[in-house]
C-alpha positions in Angstrom: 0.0 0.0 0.0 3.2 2.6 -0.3 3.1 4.8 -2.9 6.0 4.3 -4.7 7.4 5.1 -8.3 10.6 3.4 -9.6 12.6 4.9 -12.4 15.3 4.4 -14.2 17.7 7.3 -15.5 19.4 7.2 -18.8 21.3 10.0 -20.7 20.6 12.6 -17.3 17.4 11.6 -18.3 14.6 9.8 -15.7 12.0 7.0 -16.9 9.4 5.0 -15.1 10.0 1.4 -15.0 6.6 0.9 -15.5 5.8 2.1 -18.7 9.5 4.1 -20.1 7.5 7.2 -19.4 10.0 10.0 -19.4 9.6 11.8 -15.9 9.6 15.8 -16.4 9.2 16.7 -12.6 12.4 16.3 -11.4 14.4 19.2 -11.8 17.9 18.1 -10.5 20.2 15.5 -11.4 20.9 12.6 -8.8 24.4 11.3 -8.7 23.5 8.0 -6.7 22.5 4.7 -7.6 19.8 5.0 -5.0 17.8 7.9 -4.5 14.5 7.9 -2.2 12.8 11.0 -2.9 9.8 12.2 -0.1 6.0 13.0 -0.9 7.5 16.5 -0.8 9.8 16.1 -3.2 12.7 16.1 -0.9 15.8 13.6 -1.1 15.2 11.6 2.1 17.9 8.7 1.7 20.9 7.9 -1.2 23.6 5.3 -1.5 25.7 4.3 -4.0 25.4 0.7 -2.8 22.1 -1.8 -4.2 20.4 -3.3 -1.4 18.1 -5.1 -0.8 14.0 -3.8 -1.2 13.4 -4.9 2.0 15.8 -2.1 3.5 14.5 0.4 1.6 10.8 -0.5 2.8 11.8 -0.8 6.7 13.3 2.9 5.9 10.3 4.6 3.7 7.7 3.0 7.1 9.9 4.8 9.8 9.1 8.3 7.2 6.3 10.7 9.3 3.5 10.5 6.2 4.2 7.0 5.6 4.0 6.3 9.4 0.4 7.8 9.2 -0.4 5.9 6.2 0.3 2.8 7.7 -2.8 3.1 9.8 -5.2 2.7 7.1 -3.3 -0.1 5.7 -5.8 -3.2 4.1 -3.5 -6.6 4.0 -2.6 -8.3 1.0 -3.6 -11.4 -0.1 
């Protein structure tokens, strides 16, 4: 129930790796591999390591909004 967007950059460009939409919000460049961006549009979190998804999940449900999301959570099946 996050809401979360992945994407991809190529050429100092940025896709979704959903559909190779091209992403036109993002007005700076991001120099890590990892880049978490905030609701606000904020860098939260970067790393130039890969981890695993499950890190990056414990770390977006300690974030204030998604802590207050988390309450209306339904479970998956």
């Amino acid at each position: 129930n996050r809401k979360i967007e992945f994407l991809y950059k190529k050429k100092n460009e940025y896709f979704y790796l959903k559909n190779d939409k091209k992403e036109d919000s993002l007005i700076y460049v991001l120099p890590y591999k990892v880049s978490l961006i905030g609701i606000d549009g904020f860098l939260k979190f970067s790393n130039n390591e890969i981890e695993s998804l499950e890190k990056y999940f414990l770390y977006i449900d300690q974030m204030p909004i998604r802590k207050n999301e988390k309450k209306f959570d339904k479970l998956c099946n």
